[in-house]
Every structure is written in structure tokens, then in C-alpha cells.
N, CA, C and O of each residue as an XYZ file, in Angstrom:
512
protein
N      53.471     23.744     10.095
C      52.672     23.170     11.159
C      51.218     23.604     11.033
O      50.354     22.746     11.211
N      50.803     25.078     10.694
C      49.629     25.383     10.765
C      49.114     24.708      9.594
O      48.226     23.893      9.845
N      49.421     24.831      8.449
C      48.711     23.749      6.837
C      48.636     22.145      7.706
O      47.596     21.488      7.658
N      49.411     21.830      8.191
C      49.214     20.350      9.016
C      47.520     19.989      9.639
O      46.626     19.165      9.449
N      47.812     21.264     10.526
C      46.423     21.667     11.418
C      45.555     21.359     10.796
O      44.693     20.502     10.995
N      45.798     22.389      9.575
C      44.090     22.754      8.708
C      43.923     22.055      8.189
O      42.721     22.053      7.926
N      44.832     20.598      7.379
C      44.565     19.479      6.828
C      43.951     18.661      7.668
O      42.849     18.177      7.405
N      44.599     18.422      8.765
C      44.072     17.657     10.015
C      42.377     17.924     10.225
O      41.375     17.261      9.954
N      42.572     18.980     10.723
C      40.746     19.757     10.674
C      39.603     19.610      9.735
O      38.402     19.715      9.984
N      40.249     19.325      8.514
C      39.147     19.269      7.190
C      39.177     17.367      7.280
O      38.228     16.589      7.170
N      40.159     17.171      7.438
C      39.923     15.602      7.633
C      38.651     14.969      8.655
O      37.799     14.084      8.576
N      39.050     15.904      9.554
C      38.164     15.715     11.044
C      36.483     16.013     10.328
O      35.462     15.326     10.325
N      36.746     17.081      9.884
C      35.079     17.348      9.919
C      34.796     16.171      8.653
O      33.850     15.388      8.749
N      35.435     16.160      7.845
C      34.785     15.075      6.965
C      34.113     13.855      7.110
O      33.107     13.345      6.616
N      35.092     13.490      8.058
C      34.996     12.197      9.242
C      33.504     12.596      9.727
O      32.595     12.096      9.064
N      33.131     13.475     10.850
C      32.015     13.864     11.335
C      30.846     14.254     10.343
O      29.677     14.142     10.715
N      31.161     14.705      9.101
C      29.793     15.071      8.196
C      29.898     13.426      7.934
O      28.950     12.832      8.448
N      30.724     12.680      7.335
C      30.107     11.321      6.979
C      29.562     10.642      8.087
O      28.677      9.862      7.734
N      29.782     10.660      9.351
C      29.577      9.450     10.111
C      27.613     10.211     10.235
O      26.685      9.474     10.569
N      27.413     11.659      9.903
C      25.922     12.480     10.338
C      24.797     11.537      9.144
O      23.677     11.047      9.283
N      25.665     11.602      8.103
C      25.327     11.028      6.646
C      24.533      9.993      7.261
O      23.317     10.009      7.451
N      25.788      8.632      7.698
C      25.274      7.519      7.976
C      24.443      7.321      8.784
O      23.562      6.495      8.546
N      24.477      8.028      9.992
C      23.512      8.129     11.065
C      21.903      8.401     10.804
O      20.928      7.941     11.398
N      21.997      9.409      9.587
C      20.671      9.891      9.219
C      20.180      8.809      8.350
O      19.015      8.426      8.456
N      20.910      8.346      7.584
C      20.529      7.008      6.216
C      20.210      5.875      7.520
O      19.194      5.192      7.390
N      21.022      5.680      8.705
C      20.247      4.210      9.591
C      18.997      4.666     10.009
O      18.126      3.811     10.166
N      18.628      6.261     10.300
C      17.428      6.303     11.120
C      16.054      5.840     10.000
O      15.024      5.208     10.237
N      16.474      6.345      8.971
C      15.583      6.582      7.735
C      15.605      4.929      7.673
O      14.617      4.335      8.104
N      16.546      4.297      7.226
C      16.111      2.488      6.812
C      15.731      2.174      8.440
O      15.231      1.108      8.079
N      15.569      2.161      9.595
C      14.800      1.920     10.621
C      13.463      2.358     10.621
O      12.618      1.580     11.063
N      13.206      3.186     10.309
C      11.680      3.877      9.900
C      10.827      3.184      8.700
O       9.618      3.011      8.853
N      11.446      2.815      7.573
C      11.164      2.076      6.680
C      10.874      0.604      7.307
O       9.800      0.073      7.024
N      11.697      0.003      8.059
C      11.565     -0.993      8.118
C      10.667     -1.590      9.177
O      10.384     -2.785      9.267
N      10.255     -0.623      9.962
C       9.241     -0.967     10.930
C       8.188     -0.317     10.106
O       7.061     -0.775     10.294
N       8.324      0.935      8.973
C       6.698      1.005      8.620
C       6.627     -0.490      7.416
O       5.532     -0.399      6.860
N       7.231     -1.489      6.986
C       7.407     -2.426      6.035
C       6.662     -3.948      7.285
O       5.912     -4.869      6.962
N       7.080     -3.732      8.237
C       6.582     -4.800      8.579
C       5.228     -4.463      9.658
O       4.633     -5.390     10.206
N       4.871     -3.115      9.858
C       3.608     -2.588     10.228
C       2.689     -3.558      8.857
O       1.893     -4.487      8.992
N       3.197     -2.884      7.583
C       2.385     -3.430      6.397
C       2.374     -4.508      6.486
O       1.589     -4.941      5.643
N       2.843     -5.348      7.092
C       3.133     -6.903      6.177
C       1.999     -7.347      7.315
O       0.982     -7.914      6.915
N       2.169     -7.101      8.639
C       0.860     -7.576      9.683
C      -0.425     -7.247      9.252
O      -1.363     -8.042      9.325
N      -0.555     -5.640      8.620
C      -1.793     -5.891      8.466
C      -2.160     -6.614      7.278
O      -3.299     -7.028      7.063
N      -1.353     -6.734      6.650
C      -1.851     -7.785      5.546
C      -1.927     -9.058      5.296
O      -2.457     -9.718      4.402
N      -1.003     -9.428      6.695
C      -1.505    -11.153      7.054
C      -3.166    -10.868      8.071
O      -4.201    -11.534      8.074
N      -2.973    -10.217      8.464
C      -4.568    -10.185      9.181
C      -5.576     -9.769      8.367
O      -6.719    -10.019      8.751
N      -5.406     -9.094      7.156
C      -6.422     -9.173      6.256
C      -6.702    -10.276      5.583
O      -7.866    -10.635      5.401
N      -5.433    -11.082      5.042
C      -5.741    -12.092      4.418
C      -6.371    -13.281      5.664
O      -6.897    -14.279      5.173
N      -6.351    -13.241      6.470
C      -6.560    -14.486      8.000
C      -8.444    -14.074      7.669
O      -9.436    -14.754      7.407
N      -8.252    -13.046      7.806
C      -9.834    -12.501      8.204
C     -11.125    -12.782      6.762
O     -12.349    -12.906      6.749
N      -9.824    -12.788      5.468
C     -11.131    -12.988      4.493
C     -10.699    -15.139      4.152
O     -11.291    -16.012      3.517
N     -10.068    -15.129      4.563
C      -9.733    -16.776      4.451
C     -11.032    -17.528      5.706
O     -11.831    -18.439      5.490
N     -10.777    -16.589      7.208
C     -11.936    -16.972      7.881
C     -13.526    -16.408      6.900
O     -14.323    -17.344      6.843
N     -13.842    -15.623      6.465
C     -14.667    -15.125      6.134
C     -15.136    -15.966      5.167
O     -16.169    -16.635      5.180
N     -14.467    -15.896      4.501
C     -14.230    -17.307      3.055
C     -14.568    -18.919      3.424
O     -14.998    -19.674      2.552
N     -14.367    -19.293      4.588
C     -14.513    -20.621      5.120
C     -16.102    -20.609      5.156
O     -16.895    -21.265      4.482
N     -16.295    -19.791      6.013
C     -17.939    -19.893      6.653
C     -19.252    -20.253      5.524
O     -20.441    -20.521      5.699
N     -18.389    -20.110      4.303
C     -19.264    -20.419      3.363
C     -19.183    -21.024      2.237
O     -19.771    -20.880      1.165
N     -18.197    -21.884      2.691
C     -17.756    -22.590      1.452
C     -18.052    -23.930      1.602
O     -18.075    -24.654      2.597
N     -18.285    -24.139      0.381
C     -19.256    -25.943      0.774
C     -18.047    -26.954      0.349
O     -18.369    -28.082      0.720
N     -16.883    -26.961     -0.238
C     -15.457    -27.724      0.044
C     -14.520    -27.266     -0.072
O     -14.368    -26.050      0.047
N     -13.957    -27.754     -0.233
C     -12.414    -27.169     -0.261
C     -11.535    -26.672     -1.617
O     -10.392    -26.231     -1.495
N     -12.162    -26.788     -2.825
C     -12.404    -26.242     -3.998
C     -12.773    -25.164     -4.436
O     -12.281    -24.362     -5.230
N     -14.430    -25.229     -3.386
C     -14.804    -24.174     -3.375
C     -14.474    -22.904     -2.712
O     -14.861    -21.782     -3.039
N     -13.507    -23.317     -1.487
C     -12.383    -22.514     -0.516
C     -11.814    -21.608     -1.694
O     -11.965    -20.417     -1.964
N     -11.263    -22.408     -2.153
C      -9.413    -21.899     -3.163
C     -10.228    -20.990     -3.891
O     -10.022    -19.779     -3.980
N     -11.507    -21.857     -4.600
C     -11.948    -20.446     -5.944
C     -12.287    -19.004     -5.075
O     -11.750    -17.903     -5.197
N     -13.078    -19.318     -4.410
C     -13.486    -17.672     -3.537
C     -12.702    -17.214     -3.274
O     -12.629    -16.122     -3.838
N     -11.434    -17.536     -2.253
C     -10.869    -16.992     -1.733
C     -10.042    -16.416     -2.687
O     -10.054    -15.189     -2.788
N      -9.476    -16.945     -3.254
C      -8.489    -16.135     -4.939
C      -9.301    -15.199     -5.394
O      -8.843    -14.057     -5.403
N     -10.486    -15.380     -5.811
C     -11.465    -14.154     -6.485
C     -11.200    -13.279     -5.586
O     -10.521    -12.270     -5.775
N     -11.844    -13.691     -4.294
C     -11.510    -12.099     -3.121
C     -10.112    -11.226     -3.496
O      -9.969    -10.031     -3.756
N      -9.173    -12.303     -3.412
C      -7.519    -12.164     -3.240
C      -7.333    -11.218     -4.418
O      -6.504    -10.312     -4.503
N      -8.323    -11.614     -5.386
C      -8.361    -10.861     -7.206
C      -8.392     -9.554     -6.793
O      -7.598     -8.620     -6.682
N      -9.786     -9.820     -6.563
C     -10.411     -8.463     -6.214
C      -9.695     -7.090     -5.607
O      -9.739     -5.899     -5.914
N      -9.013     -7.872     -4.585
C      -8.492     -6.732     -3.602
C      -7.175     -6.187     -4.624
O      -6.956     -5.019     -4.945
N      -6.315     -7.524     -5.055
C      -5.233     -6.709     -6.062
C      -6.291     -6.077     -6.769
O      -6.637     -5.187     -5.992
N      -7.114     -5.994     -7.923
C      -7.440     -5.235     -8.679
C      -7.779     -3.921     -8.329
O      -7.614     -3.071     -9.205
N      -8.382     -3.436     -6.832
C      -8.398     -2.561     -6.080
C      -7.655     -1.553     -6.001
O      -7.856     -0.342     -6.099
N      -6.574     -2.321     -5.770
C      -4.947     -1.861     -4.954
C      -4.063     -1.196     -6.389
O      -3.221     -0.308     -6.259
N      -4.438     -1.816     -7.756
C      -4.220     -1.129     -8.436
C      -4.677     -0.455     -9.156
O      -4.052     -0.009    -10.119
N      -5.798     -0.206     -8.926
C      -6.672      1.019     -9.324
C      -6.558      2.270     -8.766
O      -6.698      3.360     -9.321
N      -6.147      1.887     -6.997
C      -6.026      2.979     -6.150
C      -4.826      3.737     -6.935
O      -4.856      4.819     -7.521
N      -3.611      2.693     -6.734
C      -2.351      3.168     -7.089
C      -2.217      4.156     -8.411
O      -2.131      5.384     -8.425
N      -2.227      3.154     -9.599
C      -2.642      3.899    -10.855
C      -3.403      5.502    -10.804
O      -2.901      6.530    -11.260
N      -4.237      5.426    -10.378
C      -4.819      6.710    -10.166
C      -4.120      7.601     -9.444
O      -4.674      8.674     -9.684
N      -3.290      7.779     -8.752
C      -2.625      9.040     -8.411
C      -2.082     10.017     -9.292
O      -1.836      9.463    -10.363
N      -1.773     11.280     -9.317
C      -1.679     12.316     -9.763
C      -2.239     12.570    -11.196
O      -1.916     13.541    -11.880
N      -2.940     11.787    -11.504
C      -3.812     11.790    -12.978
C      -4.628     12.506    -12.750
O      -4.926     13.065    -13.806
N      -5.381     12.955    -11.731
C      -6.593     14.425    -11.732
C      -7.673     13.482    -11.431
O      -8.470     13.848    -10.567
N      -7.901     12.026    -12.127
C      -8.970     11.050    -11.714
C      -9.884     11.126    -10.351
O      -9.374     11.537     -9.308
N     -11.151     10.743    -10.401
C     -11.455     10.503     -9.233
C     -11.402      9.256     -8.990
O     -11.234      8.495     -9.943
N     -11.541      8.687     -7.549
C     -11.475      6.949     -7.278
C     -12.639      7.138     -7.373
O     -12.196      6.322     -6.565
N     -14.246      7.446     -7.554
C     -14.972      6.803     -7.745
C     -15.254      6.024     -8.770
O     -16.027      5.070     -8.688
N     -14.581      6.408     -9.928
C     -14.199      5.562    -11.048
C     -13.524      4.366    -11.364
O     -13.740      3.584    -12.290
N     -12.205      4.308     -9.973
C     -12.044      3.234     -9.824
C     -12.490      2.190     -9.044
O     -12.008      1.061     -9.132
N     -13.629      2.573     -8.073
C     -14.138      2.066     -7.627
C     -15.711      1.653     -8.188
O     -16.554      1.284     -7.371
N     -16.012      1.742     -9.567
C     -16.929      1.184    -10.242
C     -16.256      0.225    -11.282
O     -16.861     -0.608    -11.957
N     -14.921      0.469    -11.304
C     -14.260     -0.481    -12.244
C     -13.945     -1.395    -11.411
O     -13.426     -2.354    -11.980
N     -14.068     -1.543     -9.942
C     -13.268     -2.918     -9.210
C     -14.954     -3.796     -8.538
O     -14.935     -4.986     -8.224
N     -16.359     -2.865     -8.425
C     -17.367     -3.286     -8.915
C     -17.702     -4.411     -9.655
O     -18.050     -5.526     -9.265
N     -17.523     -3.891    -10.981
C     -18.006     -4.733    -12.207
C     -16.711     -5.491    -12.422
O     -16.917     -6.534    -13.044
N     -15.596     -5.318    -12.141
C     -14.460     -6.859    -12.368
C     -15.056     -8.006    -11.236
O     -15.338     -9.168    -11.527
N     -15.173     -7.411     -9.919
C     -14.419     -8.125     -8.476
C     -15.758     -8.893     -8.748
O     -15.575    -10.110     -8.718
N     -17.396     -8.429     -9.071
C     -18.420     -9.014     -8.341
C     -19.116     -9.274     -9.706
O     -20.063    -10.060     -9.751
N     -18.717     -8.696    -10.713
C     -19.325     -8.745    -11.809
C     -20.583     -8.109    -12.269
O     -21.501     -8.577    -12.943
N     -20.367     -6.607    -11.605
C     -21.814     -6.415    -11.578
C     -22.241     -5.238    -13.021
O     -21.437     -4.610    -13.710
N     -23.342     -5.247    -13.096
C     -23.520     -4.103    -13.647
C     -24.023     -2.971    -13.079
O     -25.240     -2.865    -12.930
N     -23.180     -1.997    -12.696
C     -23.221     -1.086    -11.543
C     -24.127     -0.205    -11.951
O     -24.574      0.480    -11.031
N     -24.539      0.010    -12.967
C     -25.731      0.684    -13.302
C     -27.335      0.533    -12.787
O     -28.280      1.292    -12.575
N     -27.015     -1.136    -12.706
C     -28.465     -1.831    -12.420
C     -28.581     -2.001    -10.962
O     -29.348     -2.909    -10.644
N     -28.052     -1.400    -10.046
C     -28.159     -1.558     -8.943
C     -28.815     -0.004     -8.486
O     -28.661      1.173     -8.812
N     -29.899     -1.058     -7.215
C     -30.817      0.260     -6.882
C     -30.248      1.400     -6.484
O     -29.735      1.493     -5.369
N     -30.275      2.374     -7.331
C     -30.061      3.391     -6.743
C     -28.397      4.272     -7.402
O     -28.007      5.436     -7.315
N     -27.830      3.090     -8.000
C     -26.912      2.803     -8.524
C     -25.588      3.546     -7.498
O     -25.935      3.506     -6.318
N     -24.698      3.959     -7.616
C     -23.484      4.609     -7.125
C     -24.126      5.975     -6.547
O     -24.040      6.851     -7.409
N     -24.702      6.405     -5.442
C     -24.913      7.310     -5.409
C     -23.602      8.281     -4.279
O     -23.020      7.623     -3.416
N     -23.436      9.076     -4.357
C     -22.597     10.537     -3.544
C     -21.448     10.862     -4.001
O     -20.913     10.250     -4.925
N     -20.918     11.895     -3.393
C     -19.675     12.710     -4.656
C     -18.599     11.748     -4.623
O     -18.313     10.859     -3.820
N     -18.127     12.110     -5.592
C     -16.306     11.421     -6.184
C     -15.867     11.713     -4.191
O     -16.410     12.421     -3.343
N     -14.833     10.901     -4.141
C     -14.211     11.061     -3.320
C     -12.401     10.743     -3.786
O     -12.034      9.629     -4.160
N     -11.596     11.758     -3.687
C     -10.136     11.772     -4.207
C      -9.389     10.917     -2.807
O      -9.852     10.915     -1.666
N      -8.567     10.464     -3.105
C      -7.805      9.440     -2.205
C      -5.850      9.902     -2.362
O      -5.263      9.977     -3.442
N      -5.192     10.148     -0.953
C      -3.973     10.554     -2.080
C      -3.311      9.167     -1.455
O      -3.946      8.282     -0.882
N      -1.973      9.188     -1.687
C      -0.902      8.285     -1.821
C      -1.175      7.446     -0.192
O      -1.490      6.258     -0.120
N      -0.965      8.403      1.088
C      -1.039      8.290      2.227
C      -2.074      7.554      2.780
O      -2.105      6.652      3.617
N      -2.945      8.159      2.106
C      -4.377      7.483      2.529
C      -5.069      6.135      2.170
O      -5.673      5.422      2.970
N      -4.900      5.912      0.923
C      -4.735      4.218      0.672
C      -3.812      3.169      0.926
O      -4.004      1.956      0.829
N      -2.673      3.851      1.300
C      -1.296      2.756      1.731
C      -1.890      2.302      2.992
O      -1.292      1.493      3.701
């Protein structure tokens, strides 16, 4: 009877460590999934805001699609510059003279004054 018990008992807690398991894995994909669609708003309101931004100066509707894609370029090329650069020791001001001379075409040299103030490091948290 008592080996019954203690089988019984180890069953029980098993039961209770798995159901803690699952409980902790739903809180974690609930957290994910509201910080997933936090992201996804602000990134329809970014894109709303440079599509408005993009209108105000576009002389047709040709000229809509090309800007607005270049912007759209731009910002991916950004986004993976930010990314890429993590734990490499890099500074982003580097990638932010490389998304410069892609996004606008510039020669960042020739601008008054050119890039002036320190590197600034960016970590994972802070650009997401």
C-alpha cells in the first residue's frame, strides 16, 4: 500500500510540475504576442505616416510608388544595418553613414560640416 502511495505521489507532482511548465510557456507566448502586434502597429503607422509624407509631394502616381519604395528601401537598409551590427564591437555611426550614402545617395563627406559627434552604440533593445 505504501509503494502505491509513493507511486501515486510522484505521479501527482509530475502532473503539477507539467501543468507549471505549461502555464509558464502560455504566459511567455502571451507576452510575445502582444509585444508582436505592439510591433506590427507601429509599423503600420510608420508606413501611413511616410506614404502621407510621400503624397504631399509627389507630382503622380508613379511618382508616389518610386519615392515611397526608395523610403521603404531606405528604412529596410537601416534596419539591417542596425541589426547586423550587434555584438561585432562596431559602432552605428558607421552604419549610419552607410544608410546615408545608399538611402539619399550622398556623399557624406561633402556635406557641411560632414558627420559631426561621437559614435553612438545602439544594443538589441534599443533599436527594436
Amino acid at each position: 500500500m505504501l509503494t502505491e502511495l509513493a507511486a501515486f505521489s510522484a505521479v501527482a507532482l509530475r502532473m503539477i510540475q507539467s501543468e507549471e511548465r505549461v502555464q509558464s510557456a502560455l504566459a511567455e507566448q502571451e507576452k510575445l504576442t502582444a509585444e508582436m502586434a505592439h510591433r506590427v502597429k507601429n509599423l503600420l503607422a510608420l508606413t501611413e505616416g511616410m506614404l502621407r509624407l510621400t503624397a504631399r509631394n509627389a507630382v503622380s502616381k508613379d511618382d508616389l510608388v518610386k519615392k515611397l519604395s526608395g523610403r521603404l528601401q531606405a528604412l529596410s537598409s537601416a534596419h539591417q544595418l542596425v541589426r547586423r551590427s550587434f555584438g561585432d564591437g562596431r559602432s552605428i555611426g558607421v552604419g549610419l553613414q552607410q544608410v546615408l550614402k545608399s538611402s539619399h545617395r550622398l556623399n557624406v563627406e561633402s556635406l557641411s560640416g560632414g558627420l559631426l559627434g561621437p559614435s553612438a552604440r545602439v544594443d538589441a533593445l534599443s533599436a527594436s
